[in-house]
C-alpha positions as CSV (number, residue, x, y, z in Angstrom):
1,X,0.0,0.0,0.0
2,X,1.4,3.2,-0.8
3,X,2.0,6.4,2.1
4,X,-0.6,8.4,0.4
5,X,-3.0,5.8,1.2
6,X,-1.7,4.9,4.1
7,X,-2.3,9.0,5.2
8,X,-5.3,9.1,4.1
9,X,-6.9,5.8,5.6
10,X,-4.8,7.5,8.9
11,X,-6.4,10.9,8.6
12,X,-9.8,8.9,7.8
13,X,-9.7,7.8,11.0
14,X,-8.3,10.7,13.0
15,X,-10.7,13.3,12.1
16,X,-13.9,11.6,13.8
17,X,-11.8,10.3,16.9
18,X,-10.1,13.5,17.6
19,X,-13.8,15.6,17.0
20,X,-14.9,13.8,19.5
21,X,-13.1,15.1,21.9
22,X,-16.0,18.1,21.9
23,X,-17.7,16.1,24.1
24,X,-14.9,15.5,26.6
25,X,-14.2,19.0,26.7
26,X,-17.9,19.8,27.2
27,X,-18.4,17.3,30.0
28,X,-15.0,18.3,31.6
29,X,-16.3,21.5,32.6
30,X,-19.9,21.2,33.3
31,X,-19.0,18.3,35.7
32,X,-16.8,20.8,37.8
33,X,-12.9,20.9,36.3
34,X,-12.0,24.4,34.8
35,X,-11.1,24.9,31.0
36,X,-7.4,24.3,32.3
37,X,-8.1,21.1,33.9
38,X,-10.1,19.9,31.1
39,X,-7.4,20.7,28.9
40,X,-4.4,19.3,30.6
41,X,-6.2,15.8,31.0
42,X,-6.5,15.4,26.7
43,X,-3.0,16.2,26.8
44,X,-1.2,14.3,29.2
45,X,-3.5,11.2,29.7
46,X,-4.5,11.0,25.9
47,X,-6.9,8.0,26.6
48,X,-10.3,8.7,26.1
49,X,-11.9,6.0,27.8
50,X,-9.7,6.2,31.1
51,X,-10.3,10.5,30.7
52,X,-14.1,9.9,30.6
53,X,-14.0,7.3,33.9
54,X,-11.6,10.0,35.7
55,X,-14.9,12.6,35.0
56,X,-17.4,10.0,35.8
57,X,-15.9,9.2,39.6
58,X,-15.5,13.0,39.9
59,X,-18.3,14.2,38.5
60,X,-20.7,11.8,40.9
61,X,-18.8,13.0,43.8
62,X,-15.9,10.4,44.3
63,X,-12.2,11.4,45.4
64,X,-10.2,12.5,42.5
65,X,-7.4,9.3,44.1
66,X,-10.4,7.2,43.2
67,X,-11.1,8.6,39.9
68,X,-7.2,8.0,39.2
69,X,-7.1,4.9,40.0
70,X,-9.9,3.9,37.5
71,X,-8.3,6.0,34.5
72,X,-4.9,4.0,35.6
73,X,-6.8,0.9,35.6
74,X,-8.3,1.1,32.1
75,X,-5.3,2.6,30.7
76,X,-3.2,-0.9,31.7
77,X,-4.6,-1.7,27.9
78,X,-2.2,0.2,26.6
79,X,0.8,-1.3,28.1
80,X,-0.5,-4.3,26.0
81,X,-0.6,-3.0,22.9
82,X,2.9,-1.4,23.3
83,X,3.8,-4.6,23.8
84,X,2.4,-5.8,20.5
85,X,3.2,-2.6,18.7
86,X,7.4,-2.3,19.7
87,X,8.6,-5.7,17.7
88,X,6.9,-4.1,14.7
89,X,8.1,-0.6,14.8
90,X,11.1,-1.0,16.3
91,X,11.9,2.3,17.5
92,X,14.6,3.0,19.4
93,X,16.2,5.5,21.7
94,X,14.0,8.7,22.0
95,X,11.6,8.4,19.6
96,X,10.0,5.6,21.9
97,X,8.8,8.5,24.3
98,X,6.4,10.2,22.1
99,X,5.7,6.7,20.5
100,X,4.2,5.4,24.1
101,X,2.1,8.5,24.3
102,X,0.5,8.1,21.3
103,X,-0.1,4.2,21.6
104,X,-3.9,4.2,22.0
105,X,-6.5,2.2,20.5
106,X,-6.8,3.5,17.1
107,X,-2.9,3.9,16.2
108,X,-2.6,0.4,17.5
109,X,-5.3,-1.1,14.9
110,X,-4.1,0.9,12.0
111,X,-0.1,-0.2,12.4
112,X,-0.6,-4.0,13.0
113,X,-2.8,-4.0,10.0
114,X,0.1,-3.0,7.5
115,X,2.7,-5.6,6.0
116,X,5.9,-4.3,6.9
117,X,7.4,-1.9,9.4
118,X,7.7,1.1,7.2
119,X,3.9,0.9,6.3
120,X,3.2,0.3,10.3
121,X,5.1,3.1,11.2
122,X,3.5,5.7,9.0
123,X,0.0,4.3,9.9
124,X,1.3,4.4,13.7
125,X,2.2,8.2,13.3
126,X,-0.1,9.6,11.0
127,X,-3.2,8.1,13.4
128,X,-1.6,8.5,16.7
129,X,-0.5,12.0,15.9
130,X,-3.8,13.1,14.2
131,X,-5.5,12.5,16.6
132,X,-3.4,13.8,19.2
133,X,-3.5,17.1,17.7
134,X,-7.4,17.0,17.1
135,X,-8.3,15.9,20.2
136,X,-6.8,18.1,22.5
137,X,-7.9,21.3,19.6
138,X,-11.9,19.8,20.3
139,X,-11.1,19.2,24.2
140,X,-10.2,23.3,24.5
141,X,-13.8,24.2,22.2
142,X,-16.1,21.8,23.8
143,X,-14.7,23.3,27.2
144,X,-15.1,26.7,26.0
145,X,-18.9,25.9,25.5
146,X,-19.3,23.7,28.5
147,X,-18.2,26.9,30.4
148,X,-21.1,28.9,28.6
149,X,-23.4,26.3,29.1
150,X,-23.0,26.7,32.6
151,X,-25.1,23.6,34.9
152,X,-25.6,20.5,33.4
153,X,-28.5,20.0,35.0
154,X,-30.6,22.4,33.4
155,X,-30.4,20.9,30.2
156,X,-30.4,17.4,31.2
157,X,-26.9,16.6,30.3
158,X,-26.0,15.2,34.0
159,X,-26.2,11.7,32.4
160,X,-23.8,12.5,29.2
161,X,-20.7,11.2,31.2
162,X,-22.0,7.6,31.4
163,X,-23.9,8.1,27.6
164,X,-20.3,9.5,26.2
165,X,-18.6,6.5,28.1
166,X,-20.8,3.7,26.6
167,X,-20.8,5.6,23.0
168,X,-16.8,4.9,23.7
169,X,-17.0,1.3,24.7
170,X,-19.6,-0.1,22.7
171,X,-18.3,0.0,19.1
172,X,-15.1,-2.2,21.2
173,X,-17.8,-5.2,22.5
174,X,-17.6,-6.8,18.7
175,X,-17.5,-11.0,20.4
176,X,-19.5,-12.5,22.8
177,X,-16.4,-12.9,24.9
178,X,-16.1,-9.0,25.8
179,X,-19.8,-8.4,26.1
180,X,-19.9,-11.1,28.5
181,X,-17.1,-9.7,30.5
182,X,-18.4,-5.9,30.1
183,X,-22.2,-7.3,31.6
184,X,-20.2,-8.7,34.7
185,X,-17.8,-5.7,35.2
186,X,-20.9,-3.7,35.2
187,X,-23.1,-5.7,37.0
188,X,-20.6,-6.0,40.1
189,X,-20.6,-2.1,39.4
190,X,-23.8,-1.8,39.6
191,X,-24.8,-3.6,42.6
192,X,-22.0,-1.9,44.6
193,X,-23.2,1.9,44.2
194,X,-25.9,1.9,47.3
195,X,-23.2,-0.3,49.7
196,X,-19.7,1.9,48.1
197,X,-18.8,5.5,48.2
198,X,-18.4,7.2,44.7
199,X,-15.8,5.8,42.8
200,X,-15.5,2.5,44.6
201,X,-18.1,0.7,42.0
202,X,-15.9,1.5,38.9
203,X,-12.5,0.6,40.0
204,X,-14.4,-2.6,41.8
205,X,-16.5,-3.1,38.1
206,X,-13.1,-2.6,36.6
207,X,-11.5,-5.1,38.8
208,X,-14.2,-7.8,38.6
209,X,-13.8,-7.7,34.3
210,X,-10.3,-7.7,34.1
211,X,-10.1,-10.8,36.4
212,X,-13.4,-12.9,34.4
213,X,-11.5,-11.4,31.4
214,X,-8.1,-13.3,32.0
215,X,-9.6,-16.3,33.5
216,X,-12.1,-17.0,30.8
217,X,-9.8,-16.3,28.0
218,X,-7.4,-19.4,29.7
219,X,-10.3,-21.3,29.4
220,X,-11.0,-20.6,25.8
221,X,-7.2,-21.3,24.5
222,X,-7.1,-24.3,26.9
């Protein structure tokens, strides 16, 4: 496959990932960080899903500690995917700092599907980067108009953490395998929230999936 092709099927994907970012933005401020905040979370922690748990244990009243320890928790994905992603790059030296910061979901997919290293590199890149760049430009203008907006309430929108969260998770539940394991994460979730304080449930929901996760994939390449 050529690099123009390779850009472009990059870029294709970059644009809609890195508008989305609006939302987070939005939500960031109506759920009580400033624009500052809002903004410094897209650029260091660059992980949408574990950004949009961080906001959800905050936003329902849970210790920020607890809110960092679910962003951490679903972020551990990523060490995986470095994992898969370094024998085929093969960076070295300081290029593998800006590498690890841009090894999210998207960048991950679009490198391991090319056939050599210089095609997984420029599909690494041109997606991690892209997005990078658009997501944290969409994080400062949805903040902007979360601070206009003013409280969430009014409009309904004290719901749009957990509707932006599943919006982020579901297109990811493509076997029966990871729906199963997302139903039990949420149910142990779920039935924690009257017996917890904020932020317990998700870290706890999080906790429950990963370990049915790894135990029933053992059982299915027994």
């Amino acid at each position: 496959m050529s690099d123009r092709r390779i850009i472009a099927d990059s870029l294709g994907v970059a644009v809609p990932t890195g508008a989305y970012g609006v939302s987070f933005g939005a939500i960031g401020v109506t759920s009580g960080l400033d624009v500052l905040q809002t903004c410094l979370l897209s650029l260091l922690v660059f992980t949408g899903a574990s950004q949009f748990a961080f906001i959800g244990v905050v936003a329902s009243g849970g210790n920020p500690f607890a809110g960092t320890a679910t962003a951490i928790l679903l972020g551990t994905r990523n060490t995986f995917y470095g994992i898969s992603l370094a024998p085929l790059l093969r960076l070295r030296g300081a290029a593998r700092l800006p590498a690890a910061h841009v090894v999210i979901d998207e960048s991950t997919a679009m490198a391991l599907g090319q056939d050599d290293t210089r095609s997984a590199r420029v599909a690494f890149w041109w997606t991690g980067v892209g997005i990078l760049v658009l997501w944290n430009l969409f994080t400062l203008l949805g903040a902007l108009a979360g601070k206009a907006i003013g409280d969430p309430r009014t409009y309904g929108l004290d719901a749009a953490v957990g509707a932006a969260f599943l919006a982020l998770l579901w297109p990811r539940l493509t076997t029966w395998h990871a729906r199963m394991v997302a139903l039990v994460g949420a149910a142990a979730a779920t039935g924690l929230v009257p017996l917890t304080p904020a932020g317990v449930p998700i870290i706890a929901g999080g906790a429950v999936a990963v370990l049915v996760g790894l135990l029933t994939q053992k059982g299915r390449t027994a």
